[in-house]
N, C-alpha and C positions, 0 to 999 in steps of 0.2 A: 462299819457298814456305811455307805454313801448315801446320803439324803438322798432323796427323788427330788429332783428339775422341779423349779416353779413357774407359773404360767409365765412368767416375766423371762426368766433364764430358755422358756422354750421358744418363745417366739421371737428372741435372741439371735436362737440356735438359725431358727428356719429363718429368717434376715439373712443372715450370715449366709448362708447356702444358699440363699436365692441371688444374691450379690456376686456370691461367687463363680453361680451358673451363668449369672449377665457378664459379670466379665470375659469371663470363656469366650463366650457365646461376639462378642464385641471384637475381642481379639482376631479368633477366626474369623469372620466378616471384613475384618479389616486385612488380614493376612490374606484372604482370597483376592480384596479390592484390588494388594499392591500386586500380588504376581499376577493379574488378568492387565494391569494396566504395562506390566513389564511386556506379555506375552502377546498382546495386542501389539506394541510396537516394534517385535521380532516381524510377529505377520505382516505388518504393514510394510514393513522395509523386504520382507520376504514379497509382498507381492508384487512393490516398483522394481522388482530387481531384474524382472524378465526383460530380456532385450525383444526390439520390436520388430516383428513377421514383414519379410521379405516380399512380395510382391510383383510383377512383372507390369500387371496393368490392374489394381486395386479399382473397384467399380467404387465410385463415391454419390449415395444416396443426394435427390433432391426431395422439394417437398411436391408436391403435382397441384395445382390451383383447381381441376376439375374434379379432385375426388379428394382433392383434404388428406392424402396420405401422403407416407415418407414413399419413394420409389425409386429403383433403381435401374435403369436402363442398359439392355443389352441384345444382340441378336444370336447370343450362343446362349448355353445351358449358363444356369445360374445354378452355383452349388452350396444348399443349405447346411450346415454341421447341430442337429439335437443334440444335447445334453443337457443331463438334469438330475437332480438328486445328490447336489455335492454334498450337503448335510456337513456344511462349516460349520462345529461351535461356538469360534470367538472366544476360547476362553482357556486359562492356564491347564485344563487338564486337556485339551483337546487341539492342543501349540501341534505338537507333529506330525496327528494326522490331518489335521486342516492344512498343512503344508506341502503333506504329499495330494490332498485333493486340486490343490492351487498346481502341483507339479502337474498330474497327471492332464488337467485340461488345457493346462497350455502346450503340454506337448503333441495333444491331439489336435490342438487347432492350428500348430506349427506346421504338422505333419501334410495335413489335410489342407490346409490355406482355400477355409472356405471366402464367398464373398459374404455371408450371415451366418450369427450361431444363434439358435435359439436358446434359452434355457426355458429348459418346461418344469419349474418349480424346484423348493424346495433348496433353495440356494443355502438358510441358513438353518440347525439347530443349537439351540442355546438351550438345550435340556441340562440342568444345575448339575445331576451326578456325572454325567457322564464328559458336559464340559467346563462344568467350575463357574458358569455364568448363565444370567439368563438376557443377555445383551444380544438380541439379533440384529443392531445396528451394522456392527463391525464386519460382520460376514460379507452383509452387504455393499460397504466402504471397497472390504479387498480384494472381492469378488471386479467391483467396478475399477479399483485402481490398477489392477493387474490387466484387465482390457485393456486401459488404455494405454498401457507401458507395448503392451501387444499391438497395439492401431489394428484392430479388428471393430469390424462393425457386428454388434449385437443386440438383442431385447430379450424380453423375460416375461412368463407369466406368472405370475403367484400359485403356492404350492400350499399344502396346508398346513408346513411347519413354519414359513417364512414369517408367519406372525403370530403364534400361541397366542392364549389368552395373558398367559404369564409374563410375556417378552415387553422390553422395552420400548419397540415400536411396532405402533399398529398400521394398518394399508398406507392411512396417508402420509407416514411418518417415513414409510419405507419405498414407498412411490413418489414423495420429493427426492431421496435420492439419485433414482432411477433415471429420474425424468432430470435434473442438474445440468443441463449440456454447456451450461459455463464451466466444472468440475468433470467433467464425462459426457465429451461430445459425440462418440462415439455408440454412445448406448441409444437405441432408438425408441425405447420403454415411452407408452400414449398412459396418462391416468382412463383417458375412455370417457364417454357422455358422461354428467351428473345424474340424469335420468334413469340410466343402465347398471343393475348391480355388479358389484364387483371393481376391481380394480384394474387396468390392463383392458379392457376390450378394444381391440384395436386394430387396425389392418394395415399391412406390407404390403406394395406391388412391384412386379416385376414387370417393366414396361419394353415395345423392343424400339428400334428406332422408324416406325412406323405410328410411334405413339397407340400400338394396341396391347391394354395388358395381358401379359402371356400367362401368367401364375400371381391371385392373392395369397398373400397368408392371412389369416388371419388367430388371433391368440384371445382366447377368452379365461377369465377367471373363473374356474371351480370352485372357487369355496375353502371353504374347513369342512368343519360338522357342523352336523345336524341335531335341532331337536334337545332332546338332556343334554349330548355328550360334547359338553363346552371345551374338552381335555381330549377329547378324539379316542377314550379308555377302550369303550366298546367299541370301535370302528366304524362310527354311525355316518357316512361319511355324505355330502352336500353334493350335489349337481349344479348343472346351468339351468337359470331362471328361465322363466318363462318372456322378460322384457329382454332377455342375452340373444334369446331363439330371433325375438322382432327385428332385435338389430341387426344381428346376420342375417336377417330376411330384408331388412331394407340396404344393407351395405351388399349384397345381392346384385338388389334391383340398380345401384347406382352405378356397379361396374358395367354392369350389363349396356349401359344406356352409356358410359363414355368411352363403353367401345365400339358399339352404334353409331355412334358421332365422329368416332376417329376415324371409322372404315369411310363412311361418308364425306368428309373432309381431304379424303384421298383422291377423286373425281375420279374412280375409275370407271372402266365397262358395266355394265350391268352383268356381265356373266363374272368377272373377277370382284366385282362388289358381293354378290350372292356366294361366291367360293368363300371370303374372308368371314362375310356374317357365320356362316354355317359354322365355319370352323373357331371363331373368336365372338361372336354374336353372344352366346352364354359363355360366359369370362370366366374359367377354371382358376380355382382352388384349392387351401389345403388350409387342414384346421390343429392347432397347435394346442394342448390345453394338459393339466398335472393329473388331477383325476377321469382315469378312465371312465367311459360310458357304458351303461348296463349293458349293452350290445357286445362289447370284448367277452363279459360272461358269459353272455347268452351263444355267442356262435362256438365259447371254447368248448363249452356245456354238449351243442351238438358236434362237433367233430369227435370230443371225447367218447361219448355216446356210441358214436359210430366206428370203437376199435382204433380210435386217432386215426383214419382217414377225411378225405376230402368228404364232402356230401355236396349235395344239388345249389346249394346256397354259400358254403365254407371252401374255402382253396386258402392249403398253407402255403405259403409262399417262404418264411425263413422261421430260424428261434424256436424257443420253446417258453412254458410257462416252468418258472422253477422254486417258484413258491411252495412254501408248504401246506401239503394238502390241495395243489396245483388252486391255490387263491388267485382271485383277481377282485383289487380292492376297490370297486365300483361304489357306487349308491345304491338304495333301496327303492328310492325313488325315483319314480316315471319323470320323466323330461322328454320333450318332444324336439331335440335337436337331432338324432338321427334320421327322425321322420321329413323335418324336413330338407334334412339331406340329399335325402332319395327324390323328394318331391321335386327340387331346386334342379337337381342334377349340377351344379359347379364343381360341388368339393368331393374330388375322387382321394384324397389321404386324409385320417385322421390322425395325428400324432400327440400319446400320451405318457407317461411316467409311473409315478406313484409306488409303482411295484417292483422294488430291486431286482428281483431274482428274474422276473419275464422280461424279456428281449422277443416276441412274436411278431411275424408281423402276417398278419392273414385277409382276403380279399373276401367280403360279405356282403352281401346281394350287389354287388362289383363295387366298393367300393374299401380302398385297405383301409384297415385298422389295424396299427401298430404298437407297439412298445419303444420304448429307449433303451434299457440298460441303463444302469447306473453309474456313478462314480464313488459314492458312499462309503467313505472309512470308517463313520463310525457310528451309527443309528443303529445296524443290524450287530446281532451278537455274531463274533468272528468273521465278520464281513472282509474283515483286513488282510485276512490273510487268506479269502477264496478270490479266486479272478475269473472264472469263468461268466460271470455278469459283469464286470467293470467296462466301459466301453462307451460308445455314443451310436449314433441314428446318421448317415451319409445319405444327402438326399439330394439328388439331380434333378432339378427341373428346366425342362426343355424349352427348346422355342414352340413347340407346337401345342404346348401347355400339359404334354403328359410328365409322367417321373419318373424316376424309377428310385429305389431307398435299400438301404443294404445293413446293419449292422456291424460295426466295426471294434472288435474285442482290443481292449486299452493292452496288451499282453504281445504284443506281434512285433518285428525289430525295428518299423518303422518310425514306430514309439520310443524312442530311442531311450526316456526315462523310464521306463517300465523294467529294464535290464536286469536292474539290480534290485528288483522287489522278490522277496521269495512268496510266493503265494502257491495255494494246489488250486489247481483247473479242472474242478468237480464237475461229476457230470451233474445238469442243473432237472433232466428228469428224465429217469430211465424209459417212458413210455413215448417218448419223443426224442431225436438227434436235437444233440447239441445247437 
């Protein structure tokens, strides 16, 4: 018969097993460290590898001394390219499809050969299971290095995976990249006032050679979460502040007044002076940002309501919602940037992300409010292999300061890498056309 273990021989035992468990535990750790640092330097040489976008007459940004912005000058349409939501891991389990998200937008931007791409968030996740890392540096790196192998001009707003609480770097960490124009001249990413929350508030113009600007953009940061949910678990999800709303009210008032100035400096007639004010007097724009605003809800809410037709206030113009349970993952919370949207009258498009599966884009109390589509290989479960959301936002704006925006599904021959993906082109919601 076998003695019974003595306190000494037990706590031996459990040494022994706890030691055992740390080593494990140190091994793995280190076994992840070496394949993410392997897998990292695949992606990075995958993302110099792109040859760079041909061009006829490439519009190349200045900075403008009367209004402090990057601008670009032209007397034709200026064609914007949205996308967003590439959801790079950066890390050994998420090597191949971070490589096909690197394929799929440069070949839309090949295709396309905008003068700006925007990305409306969401460049990286570095969620541990699903990409072996919680390093959102790198996304960012290959994301930027791959631009500039492209010589495309682009910026970016923050999304609210681009910087978890868990990830490596936080806004300012991943907004010195952005901003780097000695590393990535090409990228035209503002950190935005000190005073201003958020990271990214910032504005684009498009100037003609009349020096009046024809189209802002401008991109503001939404946020994370809200409140408890430090993890985004429950979908609590953050708005634009109340000092974001001031700013865009005072970066407003400053275009307004330096196109005031420029029609002025024109010495025309008094009746072609009056024809310019009227028409460029309130200086049109467009609002670029990751989390949708409670108003996408609100007019789908009524169109749905109404048998998914138009009503007095809602005109669908393209897309559908293809979320489940036709979601749109807005905030809870009141914010007063669509109010003064309306009030301002500038900004006739809003362009938003957030939600893979809607690509909508619908006109409410005249003013559009959009979707992107996404690019997403790998946040969504099966994302990979559906295509009927994968794609970008094509957005024309004119000399006369209107738009027009169109959605463009990543799946079409023009696309020329898209060929050889097999994916099914689901309908995204049987109560609405594709």
């Amino acid at each position: 018969m076998a003695k019974p273990k003595t306190k000494r021989q037990k706590r031996r035992t459990a040494r022994n097993i706890f030691i055992a468990v740390l080593v494990v535990l140190l091994l793995g750790v280190g076994a992840c460290a070496a394949l993410n640092v392997v897998s990292n330097t695949k992606l990075m040489t995958y993302a110099k590898s792109f040859s760079p976008i041909s061009y006829s007459n490439q519009l190349k940004p200045t900075r403008d001394r009367d209004t402090g912005c990057t601008t670009f000058t032209t007397d034709n349409d200026f064609h914007v390219l949205e996308i967003a939501d590439l959801h790079i891991g950066g890390g050994f389990l998420s090597l191949r499809k971070d490589m096909k998200a690197l394929t799929c937008v440069a070949s839309m931007i090949a295709a396309e050969k905008p003068d700006l791409v925007v990305f409306t968030g969401d460049i990286a996740f570095p969620v541990p299971h699903l990409a072996g890392t919680i390093n959102n540096i790198r996304p960012a790196h290959a994301l930027c290095s791959m631009m500039e192998k492209l010589g495309v001009y682009w910026c970016v707003c923050f999304g609210n995976h681009d910087t978890e609480i868990y990830s490596l770097g936080n806004r300012t960490k991943i907004s010195m990249i952005y901003s780097d124009t000695g590393l990535y001249p090409h990228c035209l990413f503002e950190v935005g006032p000190k005073e201003v929350d958020g990271y990214g508030n910032y504005a684009i113009n498009v100037k003609n050679s009349q020096g009046i600007i024809t189209q802002t953009l401008y991109l503001l940061d939404s946020h994370a979460y809200t409140g408890y949910d430090i993890f985004g678990i429950f979908w609590k999800y953050d708005n634009i502040h109340q000092n974001q709303v001031d700013w865009y009210k005072g970066q407003l008032k400053k275009m307004n007044a330096a196109n005031q100035q420029a029609i002025a400096n024109l010495n025309l007639s008094e009746a072609e002076t009056k024809k310019l004010t009227q028409q460029y007097g309130n200086a049109k724009s467009l609002l670029f940002l990751h989390i949708p605003l409670m108003e996408y809800h609100t007019l789908f809410r009524e169109y749905a309501d109404n048998g998914y037709k138009d009503t007095a206030d809602v005109k669908h113009i393209y897309g559908t919602v293809g979320e489940k349970d036709e979601m749109i993952g807005c905030s809870e919370k009141e914010d007063a940037l669509f109010e003064t949207v309306l009030a301002e009258k500038s900004t006739t498009g809003v362009f938003c992300a957030h939600d893979h599966y809607n690509n909508f884009s619908f006109e409410y109390k005249g003013v559009r409010l959009s979707y992107c589509g996404a690019v997403d290989y790998l946040a969504y479960r099966d994302i990979a292999v559906n295509g009927s959301q994968r794609g970008c936002t094509s957005i024309v704006s004119h000399a006369d300061g209107t738009f027009d925006s169109q959605y463009e599904n990543y799946y079409q021959p023009k696309f020329e890498s898209s060929i050889n993906e097999k994916v099914t082109m689901q309908k995204l919601n049987p109560n609405m056309e594709n």
